[in-house]
C-alpha positions as CSV (number, residue, x, y, z in Angstrom):
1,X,8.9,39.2,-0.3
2,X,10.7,36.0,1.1
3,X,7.3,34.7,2.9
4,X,5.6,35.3,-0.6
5,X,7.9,33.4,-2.1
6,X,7.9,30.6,0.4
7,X,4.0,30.3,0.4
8,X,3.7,30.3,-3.5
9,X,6.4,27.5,-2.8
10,X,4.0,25.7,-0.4
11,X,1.2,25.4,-2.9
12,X,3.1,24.9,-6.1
13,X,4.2,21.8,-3.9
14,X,0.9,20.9,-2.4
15,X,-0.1,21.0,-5.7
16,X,1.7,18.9,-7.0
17,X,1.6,16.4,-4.2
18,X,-2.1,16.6,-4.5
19,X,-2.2,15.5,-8.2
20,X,0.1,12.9,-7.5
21,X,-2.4,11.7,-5.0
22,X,-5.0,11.4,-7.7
23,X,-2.4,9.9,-10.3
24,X,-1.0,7.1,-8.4
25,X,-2.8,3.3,-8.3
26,X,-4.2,2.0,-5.4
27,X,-2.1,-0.4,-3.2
28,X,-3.8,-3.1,-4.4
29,X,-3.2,-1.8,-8.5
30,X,0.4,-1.2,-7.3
31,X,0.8,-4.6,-6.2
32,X,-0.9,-6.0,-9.7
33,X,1.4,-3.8,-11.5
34,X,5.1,-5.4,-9.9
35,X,3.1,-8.9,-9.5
36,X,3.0,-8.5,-13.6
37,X,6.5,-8.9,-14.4
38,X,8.0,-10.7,-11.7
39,X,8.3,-14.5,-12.7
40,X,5.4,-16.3,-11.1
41,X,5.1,-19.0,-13.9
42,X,6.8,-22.3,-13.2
43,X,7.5,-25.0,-15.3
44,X,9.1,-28.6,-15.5
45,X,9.8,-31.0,-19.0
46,X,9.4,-34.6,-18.4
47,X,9.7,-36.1,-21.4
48,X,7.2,-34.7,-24.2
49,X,5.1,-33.0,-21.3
50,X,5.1,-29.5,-19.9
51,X,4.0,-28.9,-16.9
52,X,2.8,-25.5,-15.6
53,X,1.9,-24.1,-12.4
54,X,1.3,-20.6,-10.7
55,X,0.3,-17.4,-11.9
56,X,0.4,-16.0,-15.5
57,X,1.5,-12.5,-16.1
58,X,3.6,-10.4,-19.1
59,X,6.4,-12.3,-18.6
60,X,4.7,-16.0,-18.9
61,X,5.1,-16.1,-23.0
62,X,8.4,-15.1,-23.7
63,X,9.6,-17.6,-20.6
64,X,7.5,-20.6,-22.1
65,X,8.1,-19.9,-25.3
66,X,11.9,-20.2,-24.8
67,X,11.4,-23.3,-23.0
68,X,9.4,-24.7,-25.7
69,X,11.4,-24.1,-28.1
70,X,14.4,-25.6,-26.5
71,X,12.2,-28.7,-25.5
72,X,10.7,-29.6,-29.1
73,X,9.8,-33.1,-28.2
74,X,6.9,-31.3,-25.8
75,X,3.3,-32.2,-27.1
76,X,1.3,-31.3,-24.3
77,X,0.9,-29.0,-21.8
78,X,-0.2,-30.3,-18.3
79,X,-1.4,-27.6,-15.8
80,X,-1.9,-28.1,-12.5
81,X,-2.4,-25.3,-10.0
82,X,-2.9,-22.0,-11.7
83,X,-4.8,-19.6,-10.2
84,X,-5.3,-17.0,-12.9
85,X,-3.5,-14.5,-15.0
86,X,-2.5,-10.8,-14.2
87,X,-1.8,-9.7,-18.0
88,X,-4.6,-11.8,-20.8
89,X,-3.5,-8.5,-23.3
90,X,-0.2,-10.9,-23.1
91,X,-2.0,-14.4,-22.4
92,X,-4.2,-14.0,-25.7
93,X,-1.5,-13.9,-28.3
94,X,0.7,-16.9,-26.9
95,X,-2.7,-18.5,-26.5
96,X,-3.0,-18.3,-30.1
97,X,0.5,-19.5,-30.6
98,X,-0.2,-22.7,-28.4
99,X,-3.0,-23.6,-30.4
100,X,-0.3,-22.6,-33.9
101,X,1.6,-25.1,-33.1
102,X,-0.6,-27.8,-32.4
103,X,0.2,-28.4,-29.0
104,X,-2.3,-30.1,-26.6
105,X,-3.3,-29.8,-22.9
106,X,-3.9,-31.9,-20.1
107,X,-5.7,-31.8,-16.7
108,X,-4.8,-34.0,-13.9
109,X,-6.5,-35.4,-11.6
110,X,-5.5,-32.7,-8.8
111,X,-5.0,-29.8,-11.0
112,X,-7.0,-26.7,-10.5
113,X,-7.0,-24.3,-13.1
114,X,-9.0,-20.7,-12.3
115,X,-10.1,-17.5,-14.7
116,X,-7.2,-16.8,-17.0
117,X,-5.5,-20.3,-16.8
118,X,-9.0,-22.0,-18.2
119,X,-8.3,-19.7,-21.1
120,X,-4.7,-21.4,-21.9
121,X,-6.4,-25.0,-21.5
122,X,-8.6,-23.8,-24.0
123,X,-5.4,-23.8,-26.5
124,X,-5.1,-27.0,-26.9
125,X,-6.1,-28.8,-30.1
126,X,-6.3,-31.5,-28.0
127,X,-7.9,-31.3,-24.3
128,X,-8.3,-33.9,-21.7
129,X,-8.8,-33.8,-18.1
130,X,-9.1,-36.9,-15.2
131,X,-11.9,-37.0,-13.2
132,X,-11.5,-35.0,-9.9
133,X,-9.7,-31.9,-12.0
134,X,-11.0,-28.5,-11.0
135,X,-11.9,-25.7,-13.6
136,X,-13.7,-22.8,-12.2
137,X,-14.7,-19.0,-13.4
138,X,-15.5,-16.0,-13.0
139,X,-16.3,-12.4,-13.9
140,X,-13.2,-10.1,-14.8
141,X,-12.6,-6.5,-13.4
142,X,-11.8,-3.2,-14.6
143,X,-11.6,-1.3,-11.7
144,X,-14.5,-0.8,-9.6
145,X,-17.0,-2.3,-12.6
146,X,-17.6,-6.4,-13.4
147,X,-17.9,-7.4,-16.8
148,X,-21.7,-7.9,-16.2
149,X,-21.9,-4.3,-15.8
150,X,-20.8,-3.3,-19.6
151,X,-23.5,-3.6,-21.9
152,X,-22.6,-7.1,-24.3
153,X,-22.4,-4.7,-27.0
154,X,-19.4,-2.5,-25.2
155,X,-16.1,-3.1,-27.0
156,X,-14.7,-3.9,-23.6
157,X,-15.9,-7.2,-24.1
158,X,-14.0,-7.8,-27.8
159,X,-10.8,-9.2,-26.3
160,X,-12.8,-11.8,-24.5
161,X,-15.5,-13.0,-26.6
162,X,-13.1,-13.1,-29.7
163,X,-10.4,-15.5,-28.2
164,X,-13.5,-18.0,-27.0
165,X,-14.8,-17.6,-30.5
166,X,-11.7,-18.2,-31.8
167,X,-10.7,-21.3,-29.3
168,X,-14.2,-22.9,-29.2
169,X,-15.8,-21.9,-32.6
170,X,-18.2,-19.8,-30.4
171,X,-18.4,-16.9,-27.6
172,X,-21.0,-18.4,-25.4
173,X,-19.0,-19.6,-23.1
174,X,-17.1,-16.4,-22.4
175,X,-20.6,-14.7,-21.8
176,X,-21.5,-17.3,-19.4
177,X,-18.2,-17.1,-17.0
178,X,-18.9,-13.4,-16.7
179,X,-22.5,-14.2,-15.1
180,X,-21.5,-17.4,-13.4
181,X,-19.7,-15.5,-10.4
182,X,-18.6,-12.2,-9.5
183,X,-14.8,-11.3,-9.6
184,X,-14.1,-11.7,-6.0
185,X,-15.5,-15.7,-6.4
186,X,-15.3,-18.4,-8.3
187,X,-17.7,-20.8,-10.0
188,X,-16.5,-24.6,-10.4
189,X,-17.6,-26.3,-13.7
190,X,-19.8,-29.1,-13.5
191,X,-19.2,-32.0,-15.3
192,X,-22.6,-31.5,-17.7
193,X,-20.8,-27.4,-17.8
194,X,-17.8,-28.4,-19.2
195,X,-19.7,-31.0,-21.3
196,X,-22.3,-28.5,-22.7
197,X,-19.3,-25.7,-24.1
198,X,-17.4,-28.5,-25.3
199,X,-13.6,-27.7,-23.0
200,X,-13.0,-31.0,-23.4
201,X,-12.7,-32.6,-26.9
202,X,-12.1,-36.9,-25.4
């Protein structure tokens, strides 16, 4: 009776060990997951100028919009080397909240802005950028599937396509960063790029 017991035991925890197996991210979604709310933003006031560096994640509004608020003389943000965003469910919405309160932003001449931080330069009611400054793109992820692998008309595409729309008055642009390079590449802008889907308004 004990040896039934201790092999229903054995399966009930294989089981279970089994299904967390199947439940559990991969390393690398682990990783993305902890990455998302540690603080990877940085940021330093100089007179009525923020300016930004690092990766964006969930905990990037709340932190900048503290700071903002504290700093009310700041007019424009100045980013510099951002290489993306783990979290544009939170980006989006403070995005939106840039652009509220009219603030502008700024490239300089060695900033380098990729994928998720092009989409907070694109807050600005003002943007400018010095010659040599580096904006590139590329497809997002979901998993093992690139954008370019939903249909345009798939709703996974909404999120995107209606913050461009609602930053540059169209979604054109957002439909060509997903074909300009995979997810695991970039694509820098060329200067007749950036011109064409108006990033820059100088």
């Amino acid at each position: 009776m004990m040896r039934k017991w201790f092999l229903a035991a054995v399966v009930l925890i294989s089981g279970i060990a089994a299904s967390l197996v199947v439940m559990t991210p991969t390393g690398e979604g682990i990783r993305d997951t902890v990455s998302n709310y540690r603080d990877l933003t940085r940021y330093e006031v100089r007179g009525d100028r923020m300016y930004i560096s690092g990766e964006l994640n969930a905990r990037t509004p709340e932190k900048l919009k503290r700071a903002l608020r504290d700093n009310p003389q700041v007019g424009t943000l100045v980013l510099t080397d951002m290489p993306g965003s783990l979290d544009d469910e939170a980006l989006f919405p403070f995005a939106k909240w840039v652009r509220e309160q009219g603030l502008n932003t700024h490239l300089k001449s060695n900033s380098k802005i990729e994928s998720g931080a092009v989409d907070l330069f694109l807050a600005g009611e003002r943007r400018t950028m010095e010659k040599g400054a580096k904006i590139g793109v590329h497809s997002w992820s979901e998993g093992d599937r690139e954008a370019r692998e939903f249909p345009s008309y798939h709703s996974v595409h909404r999120i995107y396509a209606d913050y461009i729309r609602s930053m540059l008055g169209s979604a054109e642009f957002y439909w060509f960063t997903i074909a300009a390079s995979p997810a695991d590449s970039i694509h820098w802008l060329t200067e007749s790029e950036i011109g064409r889907f108006g990033l820059v308004t100088n």
